[in-house]
Phi, psi and omega in degrees: 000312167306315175301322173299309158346300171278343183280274216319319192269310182287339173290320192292295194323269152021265174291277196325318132356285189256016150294321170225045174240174218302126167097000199278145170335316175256031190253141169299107185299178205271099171197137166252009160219175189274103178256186186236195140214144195248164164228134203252137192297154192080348191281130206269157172323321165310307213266340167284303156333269197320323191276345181279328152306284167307357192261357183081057163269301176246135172307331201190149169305316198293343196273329188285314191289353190259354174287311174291317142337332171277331197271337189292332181292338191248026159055049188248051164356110196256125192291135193260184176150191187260155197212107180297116193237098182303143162275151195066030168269151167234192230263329159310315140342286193287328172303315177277357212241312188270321168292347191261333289331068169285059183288151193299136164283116174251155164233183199206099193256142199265155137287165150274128166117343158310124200274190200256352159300309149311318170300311182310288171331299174316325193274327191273347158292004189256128176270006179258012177286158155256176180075198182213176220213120181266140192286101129327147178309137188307144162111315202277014187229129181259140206263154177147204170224146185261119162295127165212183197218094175014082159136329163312153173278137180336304198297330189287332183303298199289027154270309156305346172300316191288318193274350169283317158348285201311325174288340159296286191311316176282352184258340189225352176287320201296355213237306195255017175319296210288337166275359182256145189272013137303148165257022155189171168319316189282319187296330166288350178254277215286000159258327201274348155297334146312301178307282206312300203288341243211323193194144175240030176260096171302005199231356153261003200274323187289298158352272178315340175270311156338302165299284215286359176295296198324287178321333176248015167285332181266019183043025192268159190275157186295322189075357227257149203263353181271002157287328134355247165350310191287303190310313151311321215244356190049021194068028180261309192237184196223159179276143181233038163205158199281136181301131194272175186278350180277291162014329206260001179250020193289124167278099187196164177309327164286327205288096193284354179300330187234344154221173204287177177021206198307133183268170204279027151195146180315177205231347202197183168260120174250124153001133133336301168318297183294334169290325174278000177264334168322287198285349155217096222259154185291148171245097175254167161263014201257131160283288200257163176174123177227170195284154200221186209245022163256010200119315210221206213218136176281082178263167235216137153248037184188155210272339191272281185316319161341278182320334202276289174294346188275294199302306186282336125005278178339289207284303177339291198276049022042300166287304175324284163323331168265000000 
């Protein structure tokens, strides 16, 4: 009866140890700010401990191996990824915080009008992604912003990039396919990537859509100048200068200035908005639109007017230069 006794009072001591005693489960770790720590796949309970050690997180290994052994008995595995670690988190905290695998969130905002070459970049500057990344169809990535996680690969972020497109797509083609005077999906990315590129003005994106519907119902060329831009740049960079008349004679497939109708692929990633102004485009009569000294844009349904908003354009930046 005493020996039971006594194993009772050394199991009470014990766990009471390593529960509050230096470093104890229910104890605060040792940080006076918020750091992260990472667990690396494969890394075994030893190699977390130890590492949690050296970093003075925790004084000494024992109170974490015998907690991950209790969580490991309720078949809780501790998961690796990065792990926002608080002051005044104890160390009990942090064992359930790494079993549930409850890793730090980055997120990552795409703009609109970013060619899928500029996206790639951007991915490829974060340094907690891995791998290295095969390029999407141009267009094909829908800008918004994206969660991402210590360890992840690129190529799976810009797929998700791909699979929300893809999912615009199955929620809005089938509804507006038999009225819009596109014939596909793809003809629908590449004006609204036009659009995009064309106005950062949500209350002009259906307008601008309006005009090159009208133009290419009139077999007329779109003209539209940030195809200009893809063409020269192949989509990697944007001109950080006004486009020249030698420009507009550049031979390619983009140059909508020399050829009709669509060029054979978007130019850009376009907006969910610029995609929805395509398929429900203002219904005008305007041909032309230039740009005017508010931001925003004058449109025309005849080349005299047109010529009419170009000139007083003109006279603006004329005076603005002197």
């Amino acid at each position: 009866m005493r020996y039971v006794t006594f194993i009772v009072l050394l199991i009470s001591i014990v766990g009471a140890f390593l529960a509050y005693g230096p470093g104890g489960l229910l104890k605060p770790l040792r940080v006076t700010e918020n750091i992260t720590f990472i667990i690396k796949k494969g890394d075994s309970t030893q190699t977390i401990a130890q590492s949690l050690e050296e970093q003075k997180i925790i004084p000494h290994t024992l109170s974490f191996l015998a907690g991950a052994a209790f969580i490991k008995l309720k078949r809780q595995p501790l998961k690796h990824g990065e792990y926002l670690i608080e002051p005044k988190l104890t160390l009990w905290k942090l064992l359930q915080k790494i079993a549930k695998g409850e890793v730090v969130v980055h997120y990552l905002t795409i703009p609109e009008g970013l060619t899928v070459y500029e996206v790639s970049k951007k991915l490829e500057e974060i340094s907690i992604l891995n791998g290295t990344i095969a390029l999407p169809s141009e267009g094909t990535v829908l800008p918004k912003t994206y969660d991402y996680y210590w360890g992840e690969s690129k190529q799976q972020v810009i797929q998700r990039m791909v699979k929300n497109m893809d999912s615009l797509k199955n929620k809005v083609w089938a509804l507006y396919e038999k009225q819009s005077a596109l014939k596909s999906w793809d003809e629908v990315l590449i004006l609204a990537s036009i659009v995009e590129k064309e106005t950062g003005l949500p209350e002009e994106r259906d307008l601008v859509a309006s005009v090159y519907l009208n133009r290419l119902k009139k077999s007329m060329p779109l003209q539209a100048d940030p195809t200009i831009i893809y063409a020269a740049t192949k989509g990697q960079t944007s001109f950080h200068r006004p486009i020249s008349k030698s420009d507009l004679t550049i031979d390619s497939s983009y140059n909508t200035y020399t050829k009709k109708g669509l060029p054979p692929t978007p130019i850009a990633c376009p907006g969910e908005a610029s995609i929805m102004a395509v398929l429900k485009p203002a219904q005008t009569e305007y041909l032309y639109f230039v740009a005017n000294d508010t931001g925003g844009h004058e449109f025309s349904t005849n080349l005299k007017a047109h010529n009419k908003h170009v000139q007083t354009l003109r006279t603006i930046e004329k005076k603005r230069k002197k």
